[in-house]
OpenMM code with the backbone's topology and positions (N, CA, C; nanometers):
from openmm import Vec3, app, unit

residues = "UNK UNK UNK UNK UNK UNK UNK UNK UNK UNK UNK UNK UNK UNK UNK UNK UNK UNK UNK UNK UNK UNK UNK UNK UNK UNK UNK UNK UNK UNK UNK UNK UNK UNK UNK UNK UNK UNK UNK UNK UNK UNK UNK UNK UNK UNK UNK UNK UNK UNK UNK UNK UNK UNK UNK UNK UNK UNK UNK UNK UNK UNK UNK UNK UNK".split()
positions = [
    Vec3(6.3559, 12.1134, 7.3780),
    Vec3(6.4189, 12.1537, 7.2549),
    Vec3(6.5453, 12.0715, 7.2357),
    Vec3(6.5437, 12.0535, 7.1240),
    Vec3(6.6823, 11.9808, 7.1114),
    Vec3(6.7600, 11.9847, 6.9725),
    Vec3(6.8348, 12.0063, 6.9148),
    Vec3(6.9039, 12.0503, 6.7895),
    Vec3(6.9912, 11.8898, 6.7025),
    Vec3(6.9261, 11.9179, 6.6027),
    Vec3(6.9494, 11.8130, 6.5141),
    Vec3(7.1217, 11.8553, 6.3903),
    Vec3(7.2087, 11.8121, 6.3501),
    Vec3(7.3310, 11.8369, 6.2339),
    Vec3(7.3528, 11.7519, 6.1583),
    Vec3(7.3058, 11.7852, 6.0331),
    Vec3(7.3080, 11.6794, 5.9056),
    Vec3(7.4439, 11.7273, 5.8034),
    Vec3(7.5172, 11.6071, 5.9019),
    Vec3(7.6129, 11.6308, 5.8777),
    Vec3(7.6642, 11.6114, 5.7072),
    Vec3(7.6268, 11.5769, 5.6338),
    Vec3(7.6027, 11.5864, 5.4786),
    Vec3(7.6083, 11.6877, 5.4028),
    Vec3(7.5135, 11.7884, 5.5203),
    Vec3(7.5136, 11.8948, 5.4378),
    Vec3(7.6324, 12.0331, 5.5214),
    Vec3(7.6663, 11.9677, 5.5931),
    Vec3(7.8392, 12.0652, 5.6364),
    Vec3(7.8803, 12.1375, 5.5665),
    Vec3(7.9137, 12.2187, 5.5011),
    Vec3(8.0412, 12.2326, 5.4678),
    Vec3(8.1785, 12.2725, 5.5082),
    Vec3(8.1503, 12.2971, 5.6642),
    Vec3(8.2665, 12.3523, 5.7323),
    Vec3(8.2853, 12.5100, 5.7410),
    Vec3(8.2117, 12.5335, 5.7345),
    Vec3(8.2269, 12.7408, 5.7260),
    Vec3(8.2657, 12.7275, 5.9045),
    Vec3(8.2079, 12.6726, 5.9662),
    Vec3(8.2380, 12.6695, 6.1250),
    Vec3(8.1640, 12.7776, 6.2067),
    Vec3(8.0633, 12.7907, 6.1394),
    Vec3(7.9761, 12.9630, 6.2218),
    Vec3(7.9347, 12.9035, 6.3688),
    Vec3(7.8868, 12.8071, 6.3677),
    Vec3(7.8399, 12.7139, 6.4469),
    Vec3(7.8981, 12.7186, 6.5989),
    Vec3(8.0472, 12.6614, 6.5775),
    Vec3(8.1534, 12.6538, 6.6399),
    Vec3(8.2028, 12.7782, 6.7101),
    Vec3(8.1886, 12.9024, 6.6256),
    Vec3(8.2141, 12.9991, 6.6784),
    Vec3(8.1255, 13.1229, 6.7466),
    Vec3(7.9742, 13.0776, 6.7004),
    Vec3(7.8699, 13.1363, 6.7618),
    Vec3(7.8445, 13.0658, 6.9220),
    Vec3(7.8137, 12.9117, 6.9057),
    Vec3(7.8184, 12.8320, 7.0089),
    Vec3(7.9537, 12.7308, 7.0577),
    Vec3(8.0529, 12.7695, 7.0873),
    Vec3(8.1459, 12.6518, 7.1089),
    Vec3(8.1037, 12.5347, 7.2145),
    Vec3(7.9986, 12.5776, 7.3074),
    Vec3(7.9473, 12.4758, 7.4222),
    Vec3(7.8260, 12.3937, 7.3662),
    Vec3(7.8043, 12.4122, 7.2318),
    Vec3(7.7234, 12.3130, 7.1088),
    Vec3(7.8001, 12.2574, 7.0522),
    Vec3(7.9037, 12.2985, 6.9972),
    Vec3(7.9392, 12.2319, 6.8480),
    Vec3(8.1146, 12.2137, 6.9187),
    Vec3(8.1877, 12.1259, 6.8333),
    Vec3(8.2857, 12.1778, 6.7817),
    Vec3(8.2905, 12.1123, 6.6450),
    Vec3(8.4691, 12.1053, 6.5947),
    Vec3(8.4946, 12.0801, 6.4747),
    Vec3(8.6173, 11.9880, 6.4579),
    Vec3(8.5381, 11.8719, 6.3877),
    Vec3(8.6681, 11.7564, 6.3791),
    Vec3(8.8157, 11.7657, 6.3064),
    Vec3(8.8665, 11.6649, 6.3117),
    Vec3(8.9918, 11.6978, 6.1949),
    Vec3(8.9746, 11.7430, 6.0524),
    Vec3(8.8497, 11.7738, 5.9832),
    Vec3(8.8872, 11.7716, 5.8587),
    Vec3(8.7641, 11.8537, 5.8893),
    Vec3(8.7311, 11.9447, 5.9568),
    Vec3(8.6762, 12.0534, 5.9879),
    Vec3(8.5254, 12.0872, 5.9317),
    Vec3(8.4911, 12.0170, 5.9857),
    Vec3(8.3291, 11.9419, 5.9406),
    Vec3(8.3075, 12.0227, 6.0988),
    Vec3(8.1308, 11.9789, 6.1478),
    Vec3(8.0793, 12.0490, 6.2573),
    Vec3(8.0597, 11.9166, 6.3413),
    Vec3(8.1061, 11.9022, 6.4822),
    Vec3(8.0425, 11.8182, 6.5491),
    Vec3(7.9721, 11.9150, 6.6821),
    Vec3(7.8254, 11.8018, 6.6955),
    Vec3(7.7433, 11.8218, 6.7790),
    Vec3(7.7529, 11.7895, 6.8986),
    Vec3(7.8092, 11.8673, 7.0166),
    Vec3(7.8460, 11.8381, 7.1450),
    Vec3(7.7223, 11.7498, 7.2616),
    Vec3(7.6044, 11.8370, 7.1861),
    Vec3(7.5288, 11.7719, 7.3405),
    Vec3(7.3943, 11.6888, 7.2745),
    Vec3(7.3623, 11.5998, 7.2911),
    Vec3(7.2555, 11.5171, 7.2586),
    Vec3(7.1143, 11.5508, 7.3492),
    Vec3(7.0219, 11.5015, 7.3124),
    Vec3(6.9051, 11.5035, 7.3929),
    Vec3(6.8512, 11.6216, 7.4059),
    Vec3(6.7376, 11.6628, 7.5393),
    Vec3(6.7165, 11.7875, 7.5466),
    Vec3(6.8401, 11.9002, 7.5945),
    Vec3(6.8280, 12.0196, 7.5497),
    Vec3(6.8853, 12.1280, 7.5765),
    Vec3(6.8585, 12.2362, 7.6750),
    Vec3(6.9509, 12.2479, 7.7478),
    Vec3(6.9623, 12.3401, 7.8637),
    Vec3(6.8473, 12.4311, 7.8643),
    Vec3(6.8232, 12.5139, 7.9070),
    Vec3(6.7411, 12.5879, 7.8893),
    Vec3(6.8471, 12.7649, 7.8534),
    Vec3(6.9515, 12.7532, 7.8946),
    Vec3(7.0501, 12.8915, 7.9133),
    Vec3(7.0931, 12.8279, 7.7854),
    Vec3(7.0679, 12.7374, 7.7107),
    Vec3(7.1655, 12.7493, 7.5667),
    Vec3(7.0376, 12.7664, 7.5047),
    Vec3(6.9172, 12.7432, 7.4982),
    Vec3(6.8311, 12.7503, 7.3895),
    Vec3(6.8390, 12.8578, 7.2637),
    Vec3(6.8346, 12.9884, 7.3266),
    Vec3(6.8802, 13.1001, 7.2405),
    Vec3(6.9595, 13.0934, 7.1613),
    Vec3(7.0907, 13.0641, 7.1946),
    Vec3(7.1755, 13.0245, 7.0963),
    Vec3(7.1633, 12.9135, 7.0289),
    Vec3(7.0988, 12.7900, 7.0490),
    Vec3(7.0725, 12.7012, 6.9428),
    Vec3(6.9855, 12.8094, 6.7788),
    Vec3(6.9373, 12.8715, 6.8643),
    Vec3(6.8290, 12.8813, 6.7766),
    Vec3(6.9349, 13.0167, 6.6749),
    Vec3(6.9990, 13.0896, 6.7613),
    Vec3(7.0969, 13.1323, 6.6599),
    Vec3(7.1935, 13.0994, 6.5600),
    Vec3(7.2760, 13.0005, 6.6268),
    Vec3(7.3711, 12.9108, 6.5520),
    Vec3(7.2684, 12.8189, 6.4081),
    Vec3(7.1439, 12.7932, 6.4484),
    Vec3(7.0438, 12.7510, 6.3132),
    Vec3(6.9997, 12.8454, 6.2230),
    Vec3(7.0066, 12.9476, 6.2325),
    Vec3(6.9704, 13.0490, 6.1496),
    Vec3(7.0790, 13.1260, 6.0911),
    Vec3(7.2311, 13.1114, 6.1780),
    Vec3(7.2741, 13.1757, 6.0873),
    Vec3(7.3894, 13.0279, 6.0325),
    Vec3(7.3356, 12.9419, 6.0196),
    Vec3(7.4155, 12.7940, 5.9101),
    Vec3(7.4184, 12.7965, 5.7675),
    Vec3(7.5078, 12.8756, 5.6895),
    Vec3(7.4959, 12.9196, 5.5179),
    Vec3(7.3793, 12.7480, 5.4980),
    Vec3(7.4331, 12.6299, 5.5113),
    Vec3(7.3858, 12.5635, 5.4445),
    Vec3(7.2669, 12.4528, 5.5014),
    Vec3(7.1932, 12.5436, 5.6006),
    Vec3(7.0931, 12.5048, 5.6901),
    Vec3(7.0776, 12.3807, 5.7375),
    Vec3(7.2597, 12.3095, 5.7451),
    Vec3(7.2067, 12.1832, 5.8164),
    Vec3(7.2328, 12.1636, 5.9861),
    Vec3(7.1549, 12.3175, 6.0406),
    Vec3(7.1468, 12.2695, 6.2028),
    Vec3(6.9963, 12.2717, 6.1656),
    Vec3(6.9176, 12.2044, 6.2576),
    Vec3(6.7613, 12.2267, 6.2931),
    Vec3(6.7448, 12.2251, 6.4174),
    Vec3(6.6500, 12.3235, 6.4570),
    Vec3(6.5765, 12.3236, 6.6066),
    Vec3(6.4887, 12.1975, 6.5865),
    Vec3(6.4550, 12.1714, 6.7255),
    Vec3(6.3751, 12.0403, 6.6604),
    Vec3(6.2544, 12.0910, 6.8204),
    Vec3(6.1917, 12.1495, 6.8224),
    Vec3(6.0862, 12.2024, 6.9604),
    Vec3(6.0189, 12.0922, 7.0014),
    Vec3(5.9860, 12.0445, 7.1265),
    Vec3(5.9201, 11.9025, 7.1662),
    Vec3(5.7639, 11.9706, 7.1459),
] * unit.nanometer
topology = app.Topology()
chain = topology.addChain("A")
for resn in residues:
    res = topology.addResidue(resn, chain)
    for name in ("N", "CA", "C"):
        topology.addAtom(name, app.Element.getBySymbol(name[0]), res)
């Protein structure tokens, strides 16, 4: 599993950040950055899949191998 952020479609609400901080954080101008690349832990999966569902503007994606 591994989680995709289009970052375009941001807008900075920061749910992300504060659901998962060991995924995401948030740059200077408070956009979402994506902490971990590649596959995903297996103890974070759950929360990927939370932090994607609850994104007002659905730009996290699960991406399942």
């Amino acid at each position: 599993m591994r989680l995709h952020l289009d970052a375009e479609k941001c807008q900075g609400h920061n749910r992300c950040y504060a659901l998962a901080p060991e995924l995401f954080d948030v740059d200077d101008y408070g956009q979402a950055v994506l902490l971990v690349e590649g596959d995903l832990p297996t103890e974070l999966q759950e929360k990927a899949r939370l932090v994607a569902a609850n994104c007002p503007e659905f730009a996290i994606k699960v991406l399942e191998d």
